[in-house]
Each structure stands twice: as C-alpha cells, then as structure tokens.
C-alpha positions in Angstrom: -1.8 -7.7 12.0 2.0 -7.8 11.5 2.8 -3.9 12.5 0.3 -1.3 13.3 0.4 2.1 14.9 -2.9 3.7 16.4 -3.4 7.3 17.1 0.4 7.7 17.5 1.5 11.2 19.1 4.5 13.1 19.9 5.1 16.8 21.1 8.1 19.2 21.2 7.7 22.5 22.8 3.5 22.6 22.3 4.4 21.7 18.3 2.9 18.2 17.3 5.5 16.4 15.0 3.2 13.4 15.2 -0.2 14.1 15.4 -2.8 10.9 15.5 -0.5 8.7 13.2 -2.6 5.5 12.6 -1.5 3.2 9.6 -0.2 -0.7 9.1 2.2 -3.0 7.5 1.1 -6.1 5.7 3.9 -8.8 6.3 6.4 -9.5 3.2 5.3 -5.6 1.9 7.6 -2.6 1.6 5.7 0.2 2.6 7.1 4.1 2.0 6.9 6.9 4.4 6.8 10.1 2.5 6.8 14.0 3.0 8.9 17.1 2.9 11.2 18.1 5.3 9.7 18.9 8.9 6.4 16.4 8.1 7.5 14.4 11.0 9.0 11.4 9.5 12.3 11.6 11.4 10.1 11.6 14.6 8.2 9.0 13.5 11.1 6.1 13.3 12.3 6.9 16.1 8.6 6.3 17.8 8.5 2.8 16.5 12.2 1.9 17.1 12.3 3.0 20.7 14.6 6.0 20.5 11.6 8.3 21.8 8.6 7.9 24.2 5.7 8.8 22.4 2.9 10.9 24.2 0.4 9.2 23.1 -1.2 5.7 21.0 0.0 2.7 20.6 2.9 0.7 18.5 1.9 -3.0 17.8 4.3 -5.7 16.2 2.9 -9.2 16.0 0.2 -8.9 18.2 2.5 -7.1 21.3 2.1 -3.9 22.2 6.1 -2.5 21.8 5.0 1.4 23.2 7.4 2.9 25.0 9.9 -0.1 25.1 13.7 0.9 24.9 15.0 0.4 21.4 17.4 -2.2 22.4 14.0 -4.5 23.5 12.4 -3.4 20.5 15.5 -4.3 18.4 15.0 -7.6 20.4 11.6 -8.5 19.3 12.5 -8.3 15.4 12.6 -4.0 14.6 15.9 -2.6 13.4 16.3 0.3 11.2 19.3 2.4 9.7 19.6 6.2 10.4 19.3 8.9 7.9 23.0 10.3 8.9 25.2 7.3 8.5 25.9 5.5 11.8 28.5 2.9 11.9 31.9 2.5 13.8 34.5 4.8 11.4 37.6 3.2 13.0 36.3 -0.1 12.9 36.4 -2.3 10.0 33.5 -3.0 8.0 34.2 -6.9 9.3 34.4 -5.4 12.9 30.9 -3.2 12.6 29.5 -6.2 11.7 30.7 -8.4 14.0 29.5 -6.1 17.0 25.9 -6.4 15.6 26.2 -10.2 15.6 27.6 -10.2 18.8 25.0 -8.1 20.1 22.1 -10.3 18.7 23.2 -13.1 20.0 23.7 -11.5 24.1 27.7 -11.2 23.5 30.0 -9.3 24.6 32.9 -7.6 22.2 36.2 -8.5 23.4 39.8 -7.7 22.2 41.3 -9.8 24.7 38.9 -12.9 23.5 39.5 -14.2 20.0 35.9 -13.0 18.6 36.7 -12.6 14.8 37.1 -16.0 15.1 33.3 -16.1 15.9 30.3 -16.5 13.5 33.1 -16.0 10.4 30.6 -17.3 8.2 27.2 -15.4 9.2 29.3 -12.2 9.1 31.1 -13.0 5.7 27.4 -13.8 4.6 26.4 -10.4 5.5 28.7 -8.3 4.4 28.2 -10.5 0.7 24.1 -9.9 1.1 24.9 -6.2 0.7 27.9 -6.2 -1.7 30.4 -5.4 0.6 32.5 -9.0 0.7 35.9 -6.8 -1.0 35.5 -3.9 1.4 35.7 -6.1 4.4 38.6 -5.4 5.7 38.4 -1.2 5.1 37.6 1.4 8.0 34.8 2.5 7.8 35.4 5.6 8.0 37.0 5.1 4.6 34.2 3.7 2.9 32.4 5.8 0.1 28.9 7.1 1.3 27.2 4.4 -0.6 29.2 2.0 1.1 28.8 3.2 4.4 25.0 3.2 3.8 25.0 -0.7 2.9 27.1 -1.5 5.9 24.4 0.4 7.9 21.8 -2.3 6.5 24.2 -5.2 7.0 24.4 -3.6 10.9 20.7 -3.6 10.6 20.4 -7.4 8.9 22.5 -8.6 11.7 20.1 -8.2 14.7 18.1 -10.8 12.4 14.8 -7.9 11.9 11.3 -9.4 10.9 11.2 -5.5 10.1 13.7 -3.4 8.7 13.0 0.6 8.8 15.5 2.5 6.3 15.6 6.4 7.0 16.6 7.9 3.7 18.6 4.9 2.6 19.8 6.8 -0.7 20.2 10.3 0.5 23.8 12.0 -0.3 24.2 9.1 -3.3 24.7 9.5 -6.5 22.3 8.1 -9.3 24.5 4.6 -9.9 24.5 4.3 -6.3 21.1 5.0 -6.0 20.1 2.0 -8.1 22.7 -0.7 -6.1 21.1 0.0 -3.3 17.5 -0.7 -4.3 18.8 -3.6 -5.9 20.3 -4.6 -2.4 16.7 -4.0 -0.9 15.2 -6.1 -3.3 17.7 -8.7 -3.5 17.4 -8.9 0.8 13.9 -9.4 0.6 13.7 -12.4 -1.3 17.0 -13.5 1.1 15.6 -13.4 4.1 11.7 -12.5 4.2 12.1 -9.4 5.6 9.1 -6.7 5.8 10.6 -2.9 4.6 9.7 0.5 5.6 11.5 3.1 3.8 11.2 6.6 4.6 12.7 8.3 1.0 13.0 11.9 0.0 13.4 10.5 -3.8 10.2 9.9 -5.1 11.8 8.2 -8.3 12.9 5.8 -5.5 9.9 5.5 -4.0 7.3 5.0 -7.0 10.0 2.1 -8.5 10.1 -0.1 -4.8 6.7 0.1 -3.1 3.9 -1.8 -2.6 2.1 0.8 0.0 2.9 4.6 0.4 1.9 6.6 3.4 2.4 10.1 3.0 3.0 12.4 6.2 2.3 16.5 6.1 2.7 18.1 9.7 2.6 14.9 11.3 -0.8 13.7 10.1 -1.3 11.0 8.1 -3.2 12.7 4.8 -3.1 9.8 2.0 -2.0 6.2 1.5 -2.5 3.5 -1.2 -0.3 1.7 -4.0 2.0 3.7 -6.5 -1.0 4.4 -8.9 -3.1 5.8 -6.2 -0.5 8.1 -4.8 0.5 9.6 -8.4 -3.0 10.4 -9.1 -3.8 11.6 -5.4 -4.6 15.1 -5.8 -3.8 16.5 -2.4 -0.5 14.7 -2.8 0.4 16.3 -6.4 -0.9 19.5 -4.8 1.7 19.3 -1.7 4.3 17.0 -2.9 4.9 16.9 -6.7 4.5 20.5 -7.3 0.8 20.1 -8.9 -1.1 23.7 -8.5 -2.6 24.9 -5.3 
C-alpha cells in the first residue's frame, strides 16, 4: 500500500477532531478530503505531516510506519504539503523561497555570506517554471497576488522532491481564473513528476473536476468515500454537504 491511515485519532479538550480515521491512497491517484468547516480536515494534515502527535492509530507510507515522526523526517521520507493560510518567506524573493526548500532537501545550509543563488540555478529556475512563476522570480513575495503566492507554496512543496504532495485548500481566497491555473498546475505536475495528490478543497466544483477518490470527513469520522459518481449520488453526503433535504 502506498499511504494508509488506520484508526487515526486526535483529541483537544475531551472533543475528538479525528475520531477512528481509517482510509488509503492508491499511488499516481489524487484523492480529495472533503467536509465543512470544523469536520476535522485541518487536524487531519497536520497528523500525517508531522505537525501534531496523534493519540491514537497509525500513519503508513510505503510500507513504514511514519506515526508520530517530526514533520521535518516525514518531509524526509517523501510527504510535503502546502498550508491553507499561505506560508512562504514575504521578504524573500520568490527565487530565494525556493532556493531555501532546495537547500533544505538537499541537508544545506542558507548562507548570505556563501554564494548560494549560484547553487542548483537550474533545478530552481525549473521549479518556479513547473508552476508558472518563471517572470515573477525575482518579486517579494510578499508582493505576489494570492494566486501567486499559493503556487510558490507548491513549488516550496515540489522542492523537498514529495512522492506525496497534501494541498490544504489550494484555491481558497482565489478568484474563478485563478482557480482554473492552479488546477491546471496540479495536473500539469502530475504528469511532470509522478507525484501522488491529496487535496483537502472547500470547492466542490474543484473537487468533482480533479479527483480520482473522495473521502469525505463529518466530526472527524470518516462517513463516505468512492469516485466522483459515487460521491454525487451518495445520499448522506447530498444530505450533509450539497444541501440535499434532511
């Protein structure tokens, strides 16, 4: 199995926000996490990427169990993900966020005193072309527009060199237009380099046009999963989600 999660389980304050989370990820697949705000989806990347301890279950990737490791191991062994509030460098250039994620793959240091954007010109270039980002590579930032802040996020992410890439709300605060570059990005990535998605997506438009599998997450259980078809016709999930009739 390429990534599974069994009987997963977080706590804050005697309130489960994960509660017995089992699913799996098929290699080459992207796979949606959906659910409203407060489902637990938040929670949930950040069990799998290291940022939390869970209380409970188990997180396997490529036949190692990854529970509990910090996110920088985790990053390590092939799991990188972008945040749903943007999380770049704002006074570094989009070059320079880059180039501190290559660095950092590759056990480096950043250096101002050593001539390192002289280092791996080409890999980072590459990158910041992968996403569409090539004439912004020389802007803050901080001055990007949201939509290009997000896809420097994912060129962050690329960099580390993921088997898995988790997106947390890749499109949220993005206008339509935007909305459709980026999941042309996705696409475009995967054929690039291979890479296995998870997308956690408020958008449903967004999620019914890119998926392959949808989970779908209501007070941090796991209550239906299957392909687009299956998910649009899933009662309990037009009941709950698309606004079908109690």
């Amino acid at each position: 199995m390429f990534f599974e999660v069994q009987n997963l389980e977080k706590s804050f304050g005697g309130v489960k926000a994960t509660d017995n989370v089992s699913l799996h990820i098929n290699e080459g697949d992207i796979c949606s996490l959906i659910g409203p705000n407060g489902a637990g989806k938040s929670t949930f990347f950040n069990l799998i990427t290291g940022y939390i301890r869970p209380d409970s279950g188990k997180v396997i990737f490529l036949g190692e169990d990854i529970t509990g490791k910090t996110a920088m191991a985790i990053a390590r062994k092939g799991i990188a993900r972008s945040f749903q509030i943007v999380n770049i460098f704002p006074q570094l250039t989009a070059y320079e966020n880059v180039m501190v994620a290559v660095l950092s793959q590759k056990k480096r240091s950043f250096n101002v005193i050593h001539p390192a954007k002289k280092i791996d010109k080409d890999e980072i270039y590459g990158l910041l072309q992968s996403t569409g980002l090539e004439q912004q590579a020389q802007m803050l930032g901080g001055q990007l527009s949201h939509g290009n802040q997000k896809r420097l996020e994912v060129a962050i992410a690329l960099a580390l060199k993921p088997k898995l890439l988790a997106l947390d709300e890749p499109t949220a605060g993005m206008a339509e237009e935007e909305k459709s570059a980026i999941l042309e990005t996705i696409k475009t990535l995967m054929k690039m380099t291979g890479c296995t998605i998870l997308l956690c997506e408020h958008d449903m438009s967004v999620i019914f046009s890119i998926s392959d599998q949808i989970w779908v997450l209501h007070n941090g259980r796991i209550v239906a999963n299957g392909n687009v078809e299956e998910i649009k016709n899933n009662e309990v999930v037009q009941r709950i989600y698309l606004g079908g009739r109690e």
